[in-house]
C-alpha positions, 0 to 999 in steps of 0.5 A: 738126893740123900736120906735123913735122919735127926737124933734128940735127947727125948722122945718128943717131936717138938724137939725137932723142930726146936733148935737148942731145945732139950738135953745138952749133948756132949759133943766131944763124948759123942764124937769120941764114941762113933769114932770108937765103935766105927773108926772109918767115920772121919771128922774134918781136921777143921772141926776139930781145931773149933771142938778144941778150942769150943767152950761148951757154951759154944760148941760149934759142932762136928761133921763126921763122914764115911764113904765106901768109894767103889760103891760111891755110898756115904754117910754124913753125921752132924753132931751139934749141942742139942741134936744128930743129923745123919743124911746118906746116899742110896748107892753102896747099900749093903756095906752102907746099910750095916754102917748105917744100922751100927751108928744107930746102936751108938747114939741109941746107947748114948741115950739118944733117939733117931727120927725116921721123917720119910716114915714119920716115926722113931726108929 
């Protein structure tokens, strides 16, 4: 079972249902910026190939994962052209938790909002 959480470029719940919908994201800035800030995110070497080789109108994408093994805690980040997806487990909380909360800080500074549906509001 996981937790999950969606990022928009506005504040507007219509945007979450939307595929497509709202501001662009630029994937590759964004990705360069979670792995900036948190360098224990990893992106699969495959997605990197299609990033690479991705014109923006066809930006396939990127999954970004971190797991604390001895806790067996993850997080999975999808970053996609119009929206974030974070899912994540409920073991290895306290060192999961901070991850969770400093990725927070940067889709927040990207200009990004996160949605919180298991209470139905903005974080």
């Amino acid at each position: 079972m996981s937790v999950d959480y969606q990022a928009v470029t506005a504040r507007d719940e219509a945007l979450l249902d939307e595929s497509g919908a709202g501001q662009p994201i630029d994937v590759k800035a964004l990705v360069a910026k979670i792995q900036a800030a948190l360098p224990s995110f990893e992106s699969f070497v495959d997605d990197n190939a299609e990033l690479a080789a991705a014109s923006p109108e066809e930006d396939p994408g990127v999954e970004l994962n971190w797991s604390d093994e001895a806790e067996e805690g993850y997080i999975q980040v999808y970053v996609h052209p119009h929206s974030v997806g974070v899912s994540h487990g409920f073991a290895g909380e306290d060192e999961m938790m901070d991850m969770l909360a400093d990725l927070f800080d940067v889709l927040g500074a990207a200009g990004l909002h996160v949605w919180d549906p298991q209470n139905g509001d903005w974080l």
